[in-house]
Structure formats: C-alpha cells, structure tokens
C-alpha positions in Angstrom: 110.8 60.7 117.8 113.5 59.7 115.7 114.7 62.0 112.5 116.1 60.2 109.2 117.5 61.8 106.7 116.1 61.3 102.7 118.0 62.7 99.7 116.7 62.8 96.4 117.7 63.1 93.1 115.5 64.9 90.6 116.2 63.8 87.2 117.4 65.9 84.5 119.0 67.8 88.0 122.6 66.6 88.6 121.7 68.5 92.0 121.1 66.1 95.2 118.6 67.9 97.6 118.6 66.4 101.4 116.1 67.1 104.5 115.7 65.8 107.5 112.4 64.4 108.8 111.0 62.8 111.7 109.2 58.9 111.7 106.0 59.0 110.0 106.3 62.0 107.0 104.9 61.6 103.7 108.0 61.5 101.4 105.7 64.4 99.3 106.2 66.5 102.1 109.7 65.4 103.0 110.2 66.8 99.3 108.2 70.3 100.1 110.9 70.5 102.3 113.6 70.4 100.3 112.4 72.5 97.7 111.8 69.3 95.1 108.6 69.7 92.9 106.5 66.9 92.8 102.7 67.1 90.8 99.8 65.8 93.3 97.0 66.3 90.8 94.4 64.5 93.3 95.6 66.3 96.3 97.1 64.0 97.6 95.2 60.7 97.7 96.8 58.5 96.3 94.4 58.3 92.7 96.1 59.6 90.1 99.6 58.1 90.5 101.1 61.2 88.9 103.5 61.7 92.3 105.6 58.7 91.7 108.9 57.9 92.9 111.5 55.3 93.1 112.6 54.2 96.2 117.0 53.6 95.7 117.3 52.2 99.1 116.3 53.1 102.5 113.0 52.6 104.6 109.6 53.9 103.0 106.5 52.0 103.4 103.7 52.1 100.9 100.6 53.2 102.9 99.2 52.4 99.9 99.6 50.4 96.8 96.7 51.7 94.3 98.0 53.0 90.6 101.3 50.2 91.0 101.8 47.3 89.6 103.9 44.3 90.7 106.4 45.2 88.8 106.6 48.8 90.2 106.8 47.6 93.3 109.4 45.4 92.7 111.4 48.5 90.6 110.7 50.8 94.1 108.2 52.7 92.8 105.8 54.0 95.5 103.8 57.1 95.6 105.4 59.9 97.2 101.9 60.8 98.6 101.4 57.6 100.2 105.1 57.1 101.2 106.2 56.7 104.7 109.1 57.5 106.0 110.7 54.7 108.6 114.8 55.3 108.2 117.2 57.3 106.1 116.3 56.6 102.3 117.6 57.6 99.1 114.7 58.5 96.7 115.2 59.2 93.0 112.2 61.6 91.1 111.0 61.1 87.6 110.6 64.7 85.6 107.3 66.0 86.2 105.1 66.9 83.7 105.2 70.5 81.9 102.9 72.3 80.9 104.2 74.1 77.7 101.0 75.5 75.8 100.6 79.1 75.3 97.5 80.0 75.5 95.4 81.2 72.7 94.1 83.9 74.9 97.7 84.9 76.0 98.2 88.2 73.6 97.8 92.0 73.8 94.5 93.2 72.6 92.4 96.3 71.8 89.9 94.7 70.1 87.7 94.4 73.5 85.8 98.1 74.6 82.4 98.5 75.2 80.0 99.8 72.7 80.2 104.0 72.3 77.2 104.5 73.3 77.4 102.6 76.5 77.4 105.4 79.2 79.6 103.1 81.1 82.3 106.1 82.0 79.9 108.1 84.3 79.4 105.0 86.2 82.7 104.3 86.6 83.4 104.1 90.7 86.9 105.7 90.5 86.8 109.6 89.7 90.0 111.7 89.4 89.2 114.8 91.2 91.5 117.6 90.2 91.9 120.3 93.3 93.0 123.5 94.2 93.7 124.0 97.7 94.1 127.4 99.8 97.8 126.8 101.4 97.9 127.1 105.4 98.8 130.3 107.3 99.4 131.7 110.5 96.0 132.5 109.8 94.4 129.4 108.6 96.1 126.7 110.4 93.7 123.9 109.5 95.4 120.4 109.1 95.9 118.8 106.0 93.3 116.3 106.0 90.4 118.4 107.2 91.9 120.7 104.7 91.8 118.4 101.3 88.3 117.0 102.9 87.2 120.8 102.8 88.3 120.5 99.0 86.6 118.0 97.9 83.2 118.9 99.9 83.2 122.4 97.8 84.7 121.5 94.3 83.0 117.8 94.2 80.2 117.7 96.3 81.8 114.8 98.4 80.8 114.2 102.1 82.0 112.0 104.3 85.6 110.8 102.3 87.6 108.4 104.7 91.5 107.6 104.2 93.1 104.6 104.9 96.5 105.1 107.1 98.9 105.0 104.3 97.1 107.5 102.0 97.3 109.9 105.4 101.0 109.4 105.8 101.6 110.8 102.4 99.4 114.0 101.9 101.3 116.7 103.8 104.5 116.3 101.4 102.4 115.6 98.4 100.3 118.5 98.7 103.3 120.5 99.4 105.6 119.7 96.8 103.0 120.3 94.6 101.5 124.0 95.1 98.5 122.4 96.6 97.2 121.5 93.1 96.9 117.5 93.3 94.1 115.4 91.9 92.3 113.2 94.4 91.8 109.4 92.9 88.3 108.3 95.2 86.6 105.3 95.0 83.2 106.8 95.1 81.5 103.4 95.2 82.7 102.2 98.6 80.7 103.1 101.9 81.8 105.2 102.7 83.7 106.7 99.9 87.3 106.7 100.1 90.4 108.4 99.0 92.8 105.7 97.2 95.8 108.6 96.4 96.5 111.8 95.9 98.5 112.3 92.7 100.6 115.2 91.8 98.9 118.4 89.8 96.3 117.6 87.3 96.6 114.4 84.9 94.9 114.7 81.3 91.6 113.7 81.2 92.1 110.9 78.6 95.4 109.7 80.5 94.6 106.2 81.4 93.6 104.4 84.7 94.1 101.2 85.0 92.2 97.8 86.3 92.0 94.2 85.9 89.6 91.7 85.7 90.9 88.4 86.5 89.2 85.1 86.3 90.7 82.3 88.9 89.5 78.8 86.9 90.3 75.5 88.7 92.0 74.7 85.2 93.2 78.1 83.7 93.7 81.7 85.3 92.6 84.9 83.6 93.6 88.3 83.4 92.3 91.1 81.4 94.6 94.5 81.7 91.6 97.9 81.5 91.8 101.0 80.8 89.5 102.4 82.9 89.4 105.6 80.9 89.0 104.4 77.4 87.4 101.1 78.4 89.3 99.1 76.2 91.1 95.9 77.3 95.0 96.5 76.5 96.4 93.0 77.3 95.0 89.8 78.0 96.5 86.8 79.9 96.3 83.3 80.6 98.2 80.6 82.1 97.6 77.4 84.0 96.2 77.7 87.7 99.7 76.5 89.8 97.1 74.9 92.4 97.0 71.9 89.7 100.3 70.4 91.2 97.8 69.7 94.1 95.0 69.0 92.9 93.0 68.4 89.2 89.7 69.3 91.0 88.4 71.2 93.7 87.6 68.0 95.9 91.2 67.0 96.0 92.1 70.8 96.7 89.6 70.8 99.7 91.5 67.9 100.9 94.6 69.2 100.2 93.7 71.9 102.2 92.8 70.6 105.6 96.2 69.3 106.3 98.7 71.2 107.7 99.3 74.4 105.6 98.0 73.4 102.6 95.8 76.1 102.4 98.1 78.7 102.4 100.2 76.7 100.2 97.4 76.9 97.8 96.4 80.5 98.5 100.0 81.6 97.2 100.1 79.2 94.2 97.0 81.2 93.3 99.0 84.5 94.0 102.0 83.7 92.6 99.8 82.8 89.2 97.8 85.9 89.0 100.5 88.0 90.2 103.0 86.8 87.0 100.0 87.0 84.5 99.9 90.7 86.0 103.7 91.2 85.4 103.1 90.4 81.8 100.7 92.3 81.0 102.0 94.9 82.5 105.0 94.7 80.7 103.4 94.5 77.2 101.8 98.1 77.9 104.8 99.5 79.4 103.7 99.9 83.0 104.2 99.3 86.7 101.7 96.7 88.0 101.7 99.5 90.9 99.8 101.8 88.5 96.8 99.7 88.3 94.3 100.6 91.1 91.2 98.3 91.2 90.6 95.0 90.5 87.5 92.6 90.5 87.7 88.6 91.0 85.9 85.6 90.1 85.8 82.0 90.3 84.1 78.8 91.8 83.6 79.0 95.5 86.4 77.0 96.5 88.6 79.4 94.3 87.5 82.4 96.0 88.4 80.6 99.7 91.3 79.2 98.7 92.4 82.7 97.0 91.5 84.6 100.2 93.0 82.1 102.4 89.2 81.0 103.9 89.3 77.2 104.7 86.8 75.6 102.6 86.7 72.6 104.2 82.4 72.7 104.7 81.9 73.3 101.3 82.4 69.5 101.2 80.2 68.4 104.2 77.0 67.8 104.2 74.9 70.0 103.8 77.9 72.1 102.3 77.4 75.5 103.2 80.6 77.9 102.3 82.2 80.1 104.9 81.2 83.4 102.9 79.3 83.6 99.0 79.6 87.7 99.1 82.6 88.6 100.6 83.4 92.4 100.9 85.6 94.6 99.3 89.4 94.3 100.4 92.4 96.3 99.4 95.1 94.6 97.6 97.6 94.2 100.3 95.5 92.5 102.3 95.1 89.9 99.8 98.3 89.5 98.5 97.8 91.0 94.8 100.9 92.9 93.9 99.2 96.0 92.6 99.0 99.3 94.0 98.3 98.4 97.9 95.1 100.3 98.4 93.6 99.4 95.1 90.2 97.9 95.8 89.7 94.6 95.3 86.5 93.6 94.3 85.5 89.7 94.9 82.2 89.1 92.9 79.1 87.1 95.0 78.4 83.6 94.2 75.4 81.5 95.0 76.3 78.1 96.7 79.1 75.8 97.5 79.1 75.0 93.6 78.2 77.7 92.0 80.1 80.8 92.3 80.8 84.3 90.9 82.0 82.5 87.3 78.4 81.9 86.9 76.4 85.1 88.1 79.1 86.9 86.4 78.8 84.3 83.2 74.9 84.8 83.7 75.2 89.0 83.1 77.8 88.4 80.1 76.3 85.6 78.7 72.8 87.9 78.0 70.7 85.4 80.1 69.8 87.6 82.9 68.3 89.9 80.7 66.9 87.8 77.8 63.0 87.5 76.8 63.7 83.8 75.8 64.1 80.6 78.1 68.1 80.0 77.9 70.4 77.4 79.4 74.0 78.5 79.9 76.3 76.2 80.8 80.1 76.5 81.5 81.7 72.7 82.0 84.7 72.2 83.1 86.1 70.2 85.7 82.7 70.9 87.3 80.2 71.1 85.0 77.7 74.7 86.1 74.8 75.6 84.5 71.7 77.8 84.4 68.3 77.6 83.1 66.1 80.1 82.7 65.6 84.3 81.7 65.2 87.7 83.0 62.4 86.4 84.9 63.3 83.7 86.9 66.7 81.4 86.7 67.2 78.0 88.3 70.5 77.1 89.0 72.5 74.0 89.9 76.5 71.9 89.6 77.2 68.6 89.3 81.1 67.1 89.5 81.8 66.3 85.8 85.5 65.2 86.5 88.8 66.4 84.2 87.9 63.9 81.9 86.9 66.2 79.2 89.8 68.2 80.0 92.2 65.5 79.6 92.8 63.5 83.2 91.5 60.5 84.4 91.9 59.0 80.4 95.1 56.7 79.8 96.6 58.7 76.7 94.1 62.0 78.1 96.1 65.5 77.5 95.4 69.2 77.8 94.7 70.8 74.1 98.5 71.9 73.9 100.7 71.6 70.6 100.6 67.6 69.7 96.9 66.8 71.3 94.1 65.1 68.9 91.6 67.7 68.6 89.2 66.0 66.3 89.1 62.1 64.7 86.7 60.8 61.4 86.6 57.1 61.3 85.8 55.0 58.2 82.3 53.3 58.4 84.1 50.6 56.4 87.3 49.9 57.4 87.3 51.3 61.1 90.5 53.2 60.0 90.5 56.6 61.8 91.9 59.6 60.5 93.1 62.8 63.2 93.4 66.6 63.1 96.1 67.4 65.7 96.9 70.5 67.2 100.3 72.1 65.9 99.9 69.5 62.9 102.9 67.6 64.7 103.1 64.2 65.9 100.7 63.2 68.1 101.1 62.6 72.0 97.4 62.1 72.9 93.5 63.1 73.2 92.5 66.5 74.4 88.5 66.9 75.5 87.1 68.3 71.8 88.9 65.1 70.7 87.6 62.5 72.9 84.4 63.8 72.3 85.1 63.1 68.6 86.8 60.2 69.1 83.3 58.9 71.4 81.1 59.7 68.9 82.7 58.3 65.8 83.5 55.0 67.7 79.8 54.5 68.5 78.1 56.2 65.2 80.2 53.3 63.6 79.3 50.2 65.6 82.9 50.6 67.0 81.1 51.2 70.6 77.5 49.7 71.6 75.3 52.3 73.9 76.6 50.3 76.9 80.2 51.0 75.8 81.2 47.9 74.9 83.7 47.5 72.2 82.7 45.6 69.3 85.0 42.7 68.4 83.6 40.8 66.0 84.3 43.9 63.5 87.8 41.9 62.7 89.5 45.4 63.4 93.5 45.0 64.2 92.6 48.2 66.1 89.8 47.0 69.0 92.1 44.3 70.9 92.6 43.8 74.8 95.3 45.9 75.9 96.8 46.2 79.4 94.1 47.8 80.7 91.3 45.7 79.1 89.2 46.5 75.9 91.0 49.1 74.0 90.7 51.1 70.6 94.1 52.4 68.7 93.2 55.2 67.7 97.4 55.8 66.3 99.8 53.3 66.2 103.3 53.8 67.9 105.2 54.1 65.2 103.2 57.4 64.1 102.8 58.9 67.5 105.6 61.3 69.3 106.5 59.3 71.8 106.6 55.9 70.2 103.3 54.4 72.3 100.4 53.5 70.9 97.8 56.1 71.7 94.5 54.4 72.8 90.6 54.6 73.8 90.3 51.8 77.2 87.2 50.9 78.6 87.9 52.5 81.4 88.6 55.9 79.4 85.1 55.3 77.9 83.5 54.7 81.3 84.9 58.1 82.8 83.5 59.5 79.7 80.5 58.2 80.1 79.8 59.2 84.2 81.0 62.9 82.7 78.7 63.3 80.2 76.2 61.8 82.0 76.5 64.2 84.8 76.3 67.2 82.8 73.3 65.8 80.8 71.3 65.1 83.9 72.4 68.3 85.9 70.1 70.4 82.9 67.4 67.8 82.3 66.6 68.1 86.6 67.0 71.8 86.4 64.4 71.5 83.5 62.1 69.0 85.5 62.1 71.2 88.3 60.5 73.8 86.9 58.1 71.4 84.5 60.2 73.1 81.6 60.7 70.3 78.0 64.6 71.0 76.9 63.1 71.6 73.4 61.5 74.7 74.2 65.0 76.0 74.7 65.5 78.8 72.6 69.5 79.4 73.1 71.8 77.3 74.5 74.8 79.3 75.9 78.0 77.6 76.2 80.5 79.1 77.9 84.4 78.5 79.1 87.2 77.8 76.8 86.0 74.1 76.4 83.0 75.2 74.9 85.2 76.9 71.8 86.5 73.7 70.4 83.9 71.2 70.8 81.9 69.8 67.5 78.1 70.1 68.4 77.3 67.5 66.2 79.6 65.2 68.3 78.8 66.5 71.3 74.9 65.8 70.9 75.6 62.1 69.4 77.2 61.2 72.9 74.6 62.6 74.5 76.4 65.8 76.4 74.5 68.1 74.7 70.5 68.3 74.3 69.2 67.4 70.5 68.3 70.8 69.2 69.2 72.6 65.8 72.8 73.6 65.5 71.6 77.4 65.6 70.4 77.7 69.0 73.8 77.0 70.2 76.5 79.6 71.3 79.4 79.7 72.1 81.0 82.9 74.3 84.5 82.0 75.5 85.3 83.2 78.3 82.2 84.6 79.9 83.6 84.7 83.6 85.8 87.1 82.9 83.8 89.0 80.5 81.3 89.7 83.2 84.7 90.6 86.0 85.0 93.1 83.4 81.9 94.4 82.8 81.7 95.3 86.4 85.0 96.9 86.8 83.9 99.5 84.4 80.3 100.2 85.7 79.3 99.7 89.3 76.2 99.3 87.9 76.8 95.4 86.2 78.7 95.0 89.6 75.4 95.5 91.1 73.5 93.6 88.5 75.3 90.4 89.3 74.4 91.4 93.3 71.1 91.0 92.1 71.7 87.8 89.7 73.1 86.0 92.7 70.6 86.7 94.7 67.6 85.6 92.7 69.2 82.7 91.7 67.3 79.5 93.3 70.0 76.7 93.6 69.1 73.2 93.2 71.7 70.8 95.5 71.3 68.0 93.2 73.2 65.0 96.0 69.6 66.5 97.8 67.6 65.5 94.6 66.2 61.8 94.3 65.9 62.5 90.5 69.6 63.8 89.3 70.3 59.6 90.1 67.6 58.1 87.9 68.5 60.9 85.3 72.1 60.1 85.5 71.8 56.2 85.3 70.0 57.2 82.3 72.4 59.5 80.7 75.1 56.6 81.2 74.4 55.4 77.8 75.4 56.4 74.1 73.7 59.0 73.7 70.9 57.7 76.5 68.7 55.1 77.3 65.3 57.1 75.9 66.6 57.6 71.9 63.4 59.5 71.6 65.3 62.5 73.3 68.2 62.3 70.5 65.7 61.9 67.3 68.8 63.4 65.1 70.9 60.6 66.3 68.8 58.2 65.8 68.4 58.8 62.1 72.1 58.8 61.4 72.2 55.5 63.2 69.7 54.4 60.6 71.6 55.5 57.8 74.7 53.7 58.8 
C-alpha cells in the first residue's frame, strides 16, 4: 500500500508537524499521529462539524460532505473525520476551541464534614493499627510476616490479613529500622482484609488519612480531597472531562471506542483528567498525591468502562446489557490512578446500561432512598437520569436528552463560562429582550439556564407558537429568516464579543424541543408505570450542576419540569459525588448504595410503547395536554 506524506500547520503554531500514512487514513488520525489536536465532539461521525480543516493542496477526499457548504468546499474545507487520504497533502488547522471556565466548584474547602454526631469514624474501613512487635532471635526465628500477622491477631483481633507483593517486599527493613514499633494501615473492609502499608512507629491519632471521592461526568470531572480522620473535605476540584475532544455524548464515545485504540485513548483522557484534578488538590493541602490511600468512583456506565478500559460497545446494542454494573474493588495501579499504588479503589454499582453509580449514589445523597414521601430525583445532563419513588420501592429509567441544554447542538449554544447568557426577559410589547450574562462581559452566546429562559420568554410572549413556529406577523426586526431558516436575535452584532449576531434558529428550538421532551416523558412513563399522578409528588430532587442555575418558573413554562409549587423543588448540586463521599467515609453508605442498586427496577424505555406517544406529546410548548401545566396556562391568559 502506498504511504503519502501530510503536513499540517496548526494556526496560532508557526510549527509544521509532518507524518506519514498509508492510502485510506482519516486525516483525524493522520493528525493523532503527529501529535496535532483536533476536537471530535461526536466521535467521529461526521455531525458536529467541529473537526474542520482546510485542505492547501494535495489529495483528500470528502467521504462525506454533511456540516459544509458550497462554499467550504470550494475554500478546502473538509472534515478531518471524514477526510481521506489519497496522496501527499498539505492541510492547514483552525484553533480549536478552549475551554477557559473555572469552575465554581474548583476551590479548597472545609465547609463539607459530616454531622458530629454521625458515628461515621468507627465505620471507617481503614484502621491504623499501632504495634509492638517481639524482635527475632536465635530463639524465635519466626519470619517477618507470620511475625506482624501474630501482631495483629493478639493486639487487634484480626484473622486472616493478606498482603499484596509490594507491601511484603517492604516489611523486613521497615520493621527493622524502626524497633519493631510500626502502625499497620489495613483495609478491614476487603475479603479478606488486607494490609495496605506499614508505616513507621506510631502516627497521632488525629494525624490525617487521606481519600478521594471523584465523580467521572460525561461533561465535568469531580474530585473531592478527604480526610478520612476528621471527615472533612479539604479541597474540591473540577475540570472538564478530556474525553469531550471525542465525543459530546456517550453514543459518539461508544463509537469512538470500537475503532482501533480509541478506547484506550479514551481510558487515559479520563486518567490524565482525574489524575491533574488530584495534583491540585493535593497541592492546595500541601501533600503528595502518594499519601492518599483509598478512593471511591462514580459515573454513567459507559464512564465506568471507558475509565477501566472495559469495551462498552454492547451497552449500545440491543438489548444493551453492559459488560459489568458492580465491578470489584481494584488497587490503584491497576487502574492507572496516580495515588499511592495499593490504595483501594472503590468503583460504586450501577443498575443498567444507562443508569449508573451517579444515580444509586445520587439516590443515597439525595435522601430518596430513605424518605417517607414519594420523590422524583432527577440529574439531566447530556443524558437526562431519573428516579421515582421512596424508601419503599424506586422505579428507575434514562432517556438521551442530547447536549442541548448544555450548550451543543444550538448555533450560538456555549458552556456557562465567563461571556454566556445565563438568563433573558423579553418585553411583552416590544419583543426587545434584555440579558444577564455571566462575567457581566460581552456576550458570546447561550448557555442551558439561558436557553431555557430564552424558550420560555419567546413563547410566554407569542414570540414562539406551541409548535415552535416563529411568529412573523409581530413586525419584530428581530424574528427574520437567517441562514439557517427562521431565526430570533436575541443580541445584535455590534453588542456581542465577537461581532455576530447571536441567535435562536428553528433548528435550535427543535433540539430543544426533542430535549425537553425526552426528559418530560422519561418521568411521566416512570409515573405511568407504577399508576402514580406527578402531582402527588411531594419533592422533586434535582440534581447535577445544571440543576443549580435553572429558573423553575422557566423550566416548567417549556414544559421540562412537572407543574407543581415552586417549594417542592430542590436543588442538591452535585449529588454523585456527595454520595462517592459518603461511602468513602462509612462502609456502611457503601453498602447502602449495594442495596439501592439492587432494588432498583429499571424501565428500558426504547422497550416501552408509551415513552413514544409521551414524547410526541411532550414535543410541544409546554405540551399538547395544557391541563398538565394549569400555571402556565393562566399566565398565557394574562398575556
């Protein structure tokens, strides 16, 4: 086969990078190769458009053309992803897009600890044991191991201790250079129990021990930095999942997967982005990240394969069916986390292809699993999860809401980082709509709370029919037919930071639409189901960082959220990581969400002839039955 060589010139980088490939590679992984970033959002299909080139000169055909325009074509743009390579080419690459926010969650903290009378310590699975040992004689010549497990039969009351190869390698000149007084660090909670270390003489009792909860989103990654002494949280963390460059969702990531090494690619993206939160939160406490010695993980299903290196293709084949929901404890090396090497390494269980430890652990944190009252928790995201039910019996079910309400798949869509319209008002009279933006800069686009806004107001004002249709015969300047049809301005360019008008298309509002519709009809099958009305919901628990900035009063008039009064809804940040945490204090929440997962009853809704018919009906502002939204109907009569 014959080779060709590309070169490429990333812009901004005065650098050339060249690599030879054979006939027939994508130019995306021509420029893996040579070490050029390029953003695949939708793993490589060819739908987002986000991996664009332009093609100097040379020999790349276009296996496909979606996302281009005529003009494009004619300017050599193609989509690296799609992008053959047929002779030597010269290939110039557009800056990719950066994420810059901090995140709101990214600061130290002390503020989180459990309540003092929470007997969480004793249930703790990690015990310093502090021994004395009788030295070895001509006498005694018992080795060191059955010496120290001696020890620790007679001044703990532990039987049956195993040690993993590089603990054993290390005793004789610990216990020696240190009189034979050493504490033993045993993970009591592992079958059998097992000795982690043996540190030198006897540390004080308060002297920490440290742990960390982490929380792998598809969006955002999480880590909370424990003292497992104190109980308090010491730093938190957060930073944007690197597996994004290959995929928005976790469709496109299964995809991604499958070929070649794409899942290992993906596996240490995930690595390298927990392993740097680690870093910083180790540094803000003045500490080794080799001085933290247990750790408990959770995420979606396909997070969990993908960070563990499982294929997860079946998760989406029929009848999807993951390779593992409970995996077992590991040790850190074996996963990659760059902690201390034997800390455990707890992954917690999820319940099906779609619903994963986020939500049993979200379940426990969020108070549903043990409340009296019939509660719906819900964390949306790119998928949208949710739970109905309470300590008695839970129903549980996902359905694909899109990145829509995170930003992508919407023209002028962003994350919520410095410049991104959070929330919009817009006259009743004049149409004229006013913004709050993030950073109180210049904006550069919508973020989710403010295309929720942005929804609402557009329809509450006759702006929008409950079809979706924009209203022309308003006379509105601002509702015109733009390059990609029907189109609102919500700020003109001369205001914006960029200089573009920023806009609401038709086809932003229709991805809108099949989003909220998805969530809305995920909960009202879950409630058919089990012959349960929405409005005997007592608390509605939203959790994920979405849920923090959304307007309720918004969200209900588009129909995302069930008409109920305001109090019944609650919103609990981050409640995946609140229940990681929860569990690497006390074994005993570890083993309540055992238990969660396993009386959950999962509802595959592609298996449910309903979730259509509810979702067709959910397609509309706020639905086609108004009687389910009576609040919304009288402010539609007041306008």
């Amino acid at each position: 086969m014959s080779e060709h060589v590309l070169t490429f010139y990333p812009e901004g980088d005065g650098n050339a990078q060249s690599v030879r490939v054979p006939t027939g590679t994508l130019v995306a992984d021509a420029l893996q190769q040579a070490g050029v970033e390029i953003n695949q959002p939708c793993g490589g299909q060819g739908r987002c458009g986000r991996c664009v080139v332009q093609i100097e000169s040379g020999a790349i055909r276009r296996r496909s053309t979606l996302r281009l325009t005529p003009q494009d074509i004619e300017e050599g743009f193609a989509l690296a992803c799609q992008g053959v390579v047929e002779g030597d080419a010269v290939v110039r690459v557009p800056p990719q897009e950066k994420i810059s926010r901090r995140l709101t969650t990214d600061r130290t903290a002390a503020a989180v600890a459990p309540p003092p009378d929470y007997a969480w310590a004793e249930h703790q699975s990690l015990k310093r044991i502090p021994l004395t040992l009788t030295p070895p004689s001509m006498e005694n010549q018992t080795d060191d191991w059955a010496r120290l497990q001696t020890a620790l039969r007679r001044q703990a009351a532990l039987e049956d201790i195993v040690a993993p190869l590089p603990v054993l390698r290390k005793i004789g000149d610990r216990l020696r250079q240190n009189d034979w007084q050493v504490t033993a660090l045993v993970d009591t909670g592992s079958q059998p129990k097992a000795l982690l270390d043996l540190l030198p003489g006897y540390p004080r009792p308060e002297e920490p021990m440290w742990g960390v909860a982490v929380d792998i989103g598809t969006t955002t990654v999480t880590v909370w930095l424990v003292d497992l002494v104190s109980g308090q949280v010491r730093a938190q963390t957060a930073e944007y999942n690197g597996q994004i460059a290959r995929g928005e969702d976790v469709i496109s990531r299964i995809i991604y997967a499958s070929k070649n090494d794409g899942g290992e690619e993906l596996r240490q993206r995930a690595l390298e982005t927990i392993n740097a939160l680690i870093e910083t939160a180790c540094k803000r406490v003045r500490l080794t990240p080799e001085q933290i010695v247990k750790a408990t993980v959770v995420g979606n299903t396909t997070m969990m394969h993908l960070f563990l290196g499982i294929p997860p293709a079946s998760i989406r084949l029929t009848p999807f069916v993951p390779a593992v929901n409970s995996p077992p404890p590991f040790t850190a090396s074996e996963v990659g986390l760059k902690i201390y090497p034997q800390a455990r390494v707890l992954c917690l269980p999820g319940v099906a292809s779609y619903v994963g430890a986020d939500i049993t652990a979200g379940a426990l944190a969020s108070g549903l699993a043990d409340s009296e009252e019939v509660c719906l928790f819900m964390d949306v995201g790119t998928n949208g999860e949710m739970v109905l039910g309470n300590r008695e019996w839970m129903i549980t079910c996902a359905c694909s809401a899109g990145p829509a309400f995170e930003g992508a798949g919407v023209v002028d869509g962003m994350r919520a980082t410095r410049g991104a319209i959070e929330e919009v008002w817009i006259n009743t009279t004049t149409y004229e709509p006013t913004c709050r933006v993030i950073g109180g800069v210049r904006p550069r686009g919508l973020c989710g709370s403010g295309l929720i806004s942005l929804l609402a107001e557009m329809f509450i004002t006759g702006i929008l029919d409950k079809a979706g249709n924009l209203n022309f015969s308003l006379g509105s300047e601002r509702i015109r037919e733009g390059e990609h049809g029907p189109e609102y301005v919500v700020v003109w360019g001369e205001e914006t930071a960029h200089g573009r008008d920023i806009v609401l298309t038709r086809v932003d509002i229709d991805n809108l639409l099949r989003a909220k519709a998805a969530i809305y009809a995920g909960f009202s099958v879950l409630a058919g189901q089990v012959g349960f009305d929405l409005q005997q919901v007592q608390r509605v628990l939203i959790g994920g960082s979405f849920g923090q900035y959304i307007n309720v009063e918004k969200a209900v008039q588009i129909g995302l959220l069930p008409d109920l009064p305001w109090e019944r809804f609650e919103f609990l940040g981050n409640t995946a990581v609140r229940g990681a945490y929860a569990a690497l204090l006390d074994r005993r929440a570890e083993e309540r969400i055992r238990q969660i997962a396993a009386r959950m009853t999962y509802l595959e809704l592609s298996a449910d002839n309903t979730f259509y018919d509810a979702f067709m009906a959910a397609m509309f502002l706020p639905h086609t039955d108004l009687t389910c939204f009576p609040s919304v109907a009288a402010t539609l009569n007041k306008v």
